[in-house]
C-alpha positions in Angstrom: 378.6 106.9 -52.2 380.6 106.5 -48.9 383.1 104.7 -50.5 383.3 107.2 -53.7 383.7 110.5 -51.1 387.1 108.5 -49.5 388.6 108.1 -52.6 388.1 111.2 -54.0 389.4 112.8 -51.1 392.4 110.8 -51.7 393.0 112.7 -54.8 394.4 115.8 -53.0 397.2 116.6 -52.1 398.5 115.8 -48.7 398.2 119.2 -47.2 395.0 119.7 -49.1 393.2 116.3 -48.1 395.0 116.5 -44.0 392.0 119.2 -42.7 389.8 115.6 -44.0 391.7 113.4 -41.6 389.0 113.3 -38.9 386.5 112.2 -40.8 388.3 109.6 -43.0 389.0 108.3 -39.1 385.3 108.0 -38.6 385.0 105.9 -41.6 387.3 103.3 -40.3 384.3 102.6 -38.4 381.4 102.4 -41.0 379.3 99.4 -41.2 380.8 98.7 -44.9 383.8 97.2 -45.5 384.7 99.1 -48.8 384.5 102.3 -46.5 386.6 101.4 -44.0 388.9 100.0 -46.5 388.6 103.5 -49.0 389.2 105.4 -45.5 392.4 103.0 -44.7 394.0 104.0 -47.9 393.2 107.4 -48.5 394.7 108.3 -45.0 397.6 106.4 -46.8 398.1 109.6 -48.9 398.4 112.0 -46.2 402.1 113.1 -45.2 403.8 111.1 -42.7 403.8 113.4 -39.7 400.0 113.6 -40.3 399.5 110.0 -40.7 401.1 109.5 -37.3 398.6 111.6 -35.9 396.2 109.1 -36.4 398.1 105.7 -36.4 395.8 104.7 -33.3 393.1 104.2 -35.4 394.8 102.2 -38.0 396.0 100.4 -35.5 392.5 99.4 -34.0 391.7 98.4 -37.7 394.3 96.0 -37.5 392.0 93.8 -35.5 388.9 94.5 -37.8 386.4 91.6 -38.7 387.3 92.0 -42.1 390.3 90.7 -43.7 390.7 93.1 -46.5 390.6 96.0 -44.1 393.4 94.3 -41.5 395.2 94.3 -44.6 394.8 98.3 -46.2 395.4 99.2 -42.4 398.2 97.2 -42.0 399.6 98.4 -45.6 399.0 102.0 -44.4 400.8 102.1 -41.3 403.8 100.4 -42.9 404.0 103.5 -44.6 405.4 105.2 -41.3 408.3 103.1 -41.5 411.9 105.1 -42.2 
């Protein structure tokens, strides 16, 4: 259900799903690994300014105990590059 209410949120629109930001950030810490990872990506689809706003928390995630999610985080910050 966790990881369902991510990824649904990641079917707005970036200025729809940014008021959601927060709390996709408090997913990067849930105790499941296909949360944190549906929380990764879906703050993958918000616009770059508001991606940047939480890039500290990705970052963390890059030093997760799961692969998958160093990965998605990694994959998501890269999309702050110019």
């Amino acid at each position: 259900m966790r990881k369902g209410a991510a990824q649904t949120l990641g079917k707005l629109a970036p200025p729809d799903l940014a008021p959601h930001a927060s709390a996709l950030v408090a997913k990067l810490e849930d105790s499941d690994y296909h949360v944190r990872v549906a929380a990764a990506q879906t703050l993958g689809a918000l616009a770059p300014p508001d991606l940047a706003q939480h890039a500290a928390a990705l970052v963390a995630k890059l030093e997760d105990s799961d692969g998958y999610v160093r990965k998605v985080a990694a994959q998501t910050l890269g999309k702050l590059a110019p």
